[in-house]
C-alpha positions as CSV (number, residue, x, y, z in Angstrom):
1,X,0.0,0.0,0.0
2,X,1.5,3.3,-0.8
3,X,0.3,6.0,1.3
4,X,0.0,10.1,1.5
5,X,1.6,10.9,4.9
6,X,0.9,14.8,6.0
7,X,2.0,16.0,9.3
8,X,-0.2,18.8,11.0
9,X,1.1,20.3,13.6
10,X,4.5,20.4,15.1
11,X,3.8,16.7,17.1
12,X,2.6,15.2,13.7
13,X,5.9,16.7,11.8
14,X,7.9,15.3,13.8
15,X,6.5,11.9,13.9
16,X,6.1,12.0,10.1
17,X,9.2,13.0,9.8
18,X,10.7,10.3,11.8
19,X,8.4,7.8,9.9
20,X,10.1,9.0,6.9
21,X,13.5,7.6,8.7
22,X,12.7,4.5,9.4
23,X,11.5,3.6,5.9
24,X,15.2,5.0,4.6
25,X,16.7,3.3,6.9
26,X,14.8,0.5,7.2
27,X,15.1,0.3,2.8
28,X,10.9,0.1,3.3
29,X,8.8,2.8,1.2
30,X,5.1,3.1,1.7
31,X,5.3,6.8,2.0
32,X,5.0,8.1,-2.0
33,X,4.3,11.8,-0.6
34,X,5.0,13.5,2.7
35,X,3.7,17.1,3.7
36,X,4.2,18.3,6.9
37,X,1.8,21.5,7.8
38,X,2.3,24.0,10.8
39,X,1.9,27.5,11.9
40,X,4.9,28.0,13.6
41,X,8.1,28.9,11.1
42,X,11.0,27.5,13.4
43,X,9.2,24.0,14.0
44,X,8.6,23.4,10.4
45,X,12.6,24.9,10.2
46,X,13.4,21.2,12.4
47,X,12.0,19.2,10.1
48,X,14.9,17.4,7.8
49,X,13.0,14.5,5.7
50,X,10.2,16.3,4.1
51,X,11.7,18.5,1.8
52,X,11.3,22.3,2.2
53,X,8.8,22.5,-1.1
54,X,6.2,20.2,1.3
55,X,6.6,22.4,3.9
56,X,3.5,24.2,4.3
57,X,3.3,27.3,6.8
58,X,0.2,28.4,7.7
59,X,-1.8,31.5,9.4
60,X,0.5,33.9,8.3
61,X,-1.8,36.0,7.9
62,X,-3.3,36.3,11.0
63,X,-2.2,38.9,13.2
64,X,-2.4,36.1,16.2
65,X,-0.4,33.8,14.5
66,X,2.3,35.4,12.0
67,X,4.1,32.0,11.8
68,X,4.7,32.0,15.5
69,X,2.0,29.1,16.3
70,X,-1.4,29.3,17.7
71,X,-0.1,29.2,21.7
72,X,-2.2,25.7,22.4
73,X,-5.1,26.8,21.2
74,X,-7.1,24.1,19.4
75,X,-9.8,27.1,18.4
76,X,-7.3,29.3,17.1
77,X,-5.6,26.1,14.9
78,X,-9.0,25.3,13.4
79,X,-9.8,28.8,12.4
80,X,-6.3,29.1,11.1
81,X,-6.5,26.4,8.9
82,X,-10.1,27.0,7.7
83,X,-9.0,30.1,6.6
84,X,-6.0,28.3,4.9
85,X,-8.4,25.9,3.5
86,X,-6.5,26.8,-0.1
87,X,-3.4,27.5,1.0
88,X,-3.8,23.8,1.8
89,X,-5.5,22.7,-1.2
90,X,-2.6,24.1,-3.1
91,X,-0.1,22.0,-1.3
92,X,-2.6,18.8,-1.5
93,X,-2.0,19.8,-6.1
94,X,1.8,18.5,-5.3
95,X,0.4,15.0,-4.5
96,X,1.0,12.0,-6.9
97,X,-3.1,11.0,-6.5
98,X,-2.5,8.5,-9.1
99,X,0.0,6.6,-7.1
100,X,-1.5,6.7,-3.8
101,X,-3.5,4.2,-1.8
102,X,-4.8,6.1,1.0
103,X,-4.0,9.1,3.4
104,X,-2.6,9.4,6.3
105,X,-3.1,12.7,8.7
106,X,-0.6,12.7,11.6
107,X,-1.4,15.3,14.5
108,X,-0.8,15.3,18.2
109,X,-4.0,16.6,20.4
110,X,-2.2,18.0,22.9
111,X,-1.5,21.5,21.5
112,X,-3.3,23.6,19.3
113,X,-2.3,23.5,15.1
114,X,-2.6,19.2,15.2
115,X,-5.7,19.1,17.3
116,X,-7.7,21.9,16.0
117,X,-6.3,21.9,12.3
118,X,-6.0,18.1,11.3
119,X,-9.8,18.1,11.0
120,X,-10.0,21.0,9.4
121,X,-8.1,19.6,6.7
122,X,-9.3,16.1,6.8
123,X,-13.2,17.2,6.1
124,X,-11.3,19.6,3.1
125,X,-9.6,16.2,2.0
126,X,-12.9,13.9,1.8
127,X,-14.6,16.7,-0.5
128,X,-11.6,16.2,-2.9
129,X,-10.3,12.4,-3.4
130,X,-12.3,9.5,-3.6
131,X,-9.3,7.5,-1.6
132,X,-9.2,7.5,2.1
133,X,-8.5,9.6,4.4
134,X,-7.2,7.9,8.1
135,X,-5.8,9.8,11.1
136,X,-3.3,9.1,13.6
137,X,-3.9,11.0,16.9
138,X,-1.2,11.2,19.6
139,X,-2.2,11.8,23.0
140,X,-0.4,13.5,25.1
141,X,1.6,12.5,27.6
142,X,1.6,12.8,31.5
143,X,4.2,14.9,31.9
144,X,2.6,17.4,29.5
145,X,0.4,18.9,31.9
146,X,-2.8,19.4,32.1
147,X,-3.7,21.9,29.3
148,X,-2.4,19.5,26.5
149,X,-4.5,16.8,28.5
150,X,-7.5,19.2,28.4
151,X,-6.8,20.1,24.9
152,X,-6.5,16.2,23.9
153,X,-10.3,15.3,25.5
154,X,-12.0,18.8,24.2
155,X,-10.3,18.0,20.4
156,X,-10.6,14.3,20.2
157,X,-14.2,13.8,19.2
158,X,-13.1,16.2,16.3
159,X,-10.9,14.2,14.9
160,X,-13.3,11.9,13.6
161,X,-11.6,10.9,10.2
């Protein structure tokens, strides 16, 4: 199965990025296309697998955001991406559809551009491709505090991919 991999958010980058590393070094390729999509510059800046072209920086823009991250805000990630909603289409053009089995949307839901964008763009993804569209939703962990644990239980139902 060959798969679309898109990272939202800086969790979901990071994992998709590390994904991306263990199929090269592994000599295993599902992925055919990775994007990884954030609002903050100097995460996205981290990032060293997914090459800079699928590097998509959004809400900048928004004067709450300017490429500095939504601050934990699930809300604030949602409306950022929503507002992006072509922005991301036009990185979703860059995809090889014709070689692709499915999707696969990587976020974490314990801070605010995974958790309250990934659906966003999942919803924007079912309107356009007849393939599937799955999602992979990292929980927080324990040491994360409370606010990414709150964010994870408030944004969780909205990740229904």
């Amino acid at each position: 199965m060959k798969v679309g991999l898109i990272g939202f958010g800086n969790a979901g980058s990071k994992i998709t990025n590390r994904i991306l590393e263990f199929e090269y070094d592994s000599e295993r390729m599902f992925t055919q296309s990775a994007l990884a999509i954030n609002s903050a510059r100097a995460d996205l800046a981290r990032i060293d697998r997914i090459p800079e072209r699928n590097r998509v920086l959004i809400g900048q823009t928004d004067e709450r955001v300017k490429g500095h991250g939504v601050g934990s805000d699930p809300e604030l990630g949602a409306e950022v991406a929503r507002s992006d909603r072509q922005e991301l289409k036009r990185a979703l053009d860059d995809v090889p559809i014709y070689s692709i089995d499915a999707f696969l949307i990587v976020a974490g839901l314990g801070g605010g551009t995974g958790s309250g964008g990934a659906p966003v763009l999942a919803e924007t993804m079912r309107e356009m491709y007849d393939e599937p569209v799955y999602g992979l939703a990292i929980l927080p962990s324990s040491d994360e505090g409370g606010r990414a644990s709150l964010n994870a239980g408030r944004t969780l139902p909205s990740f229904e991919i």
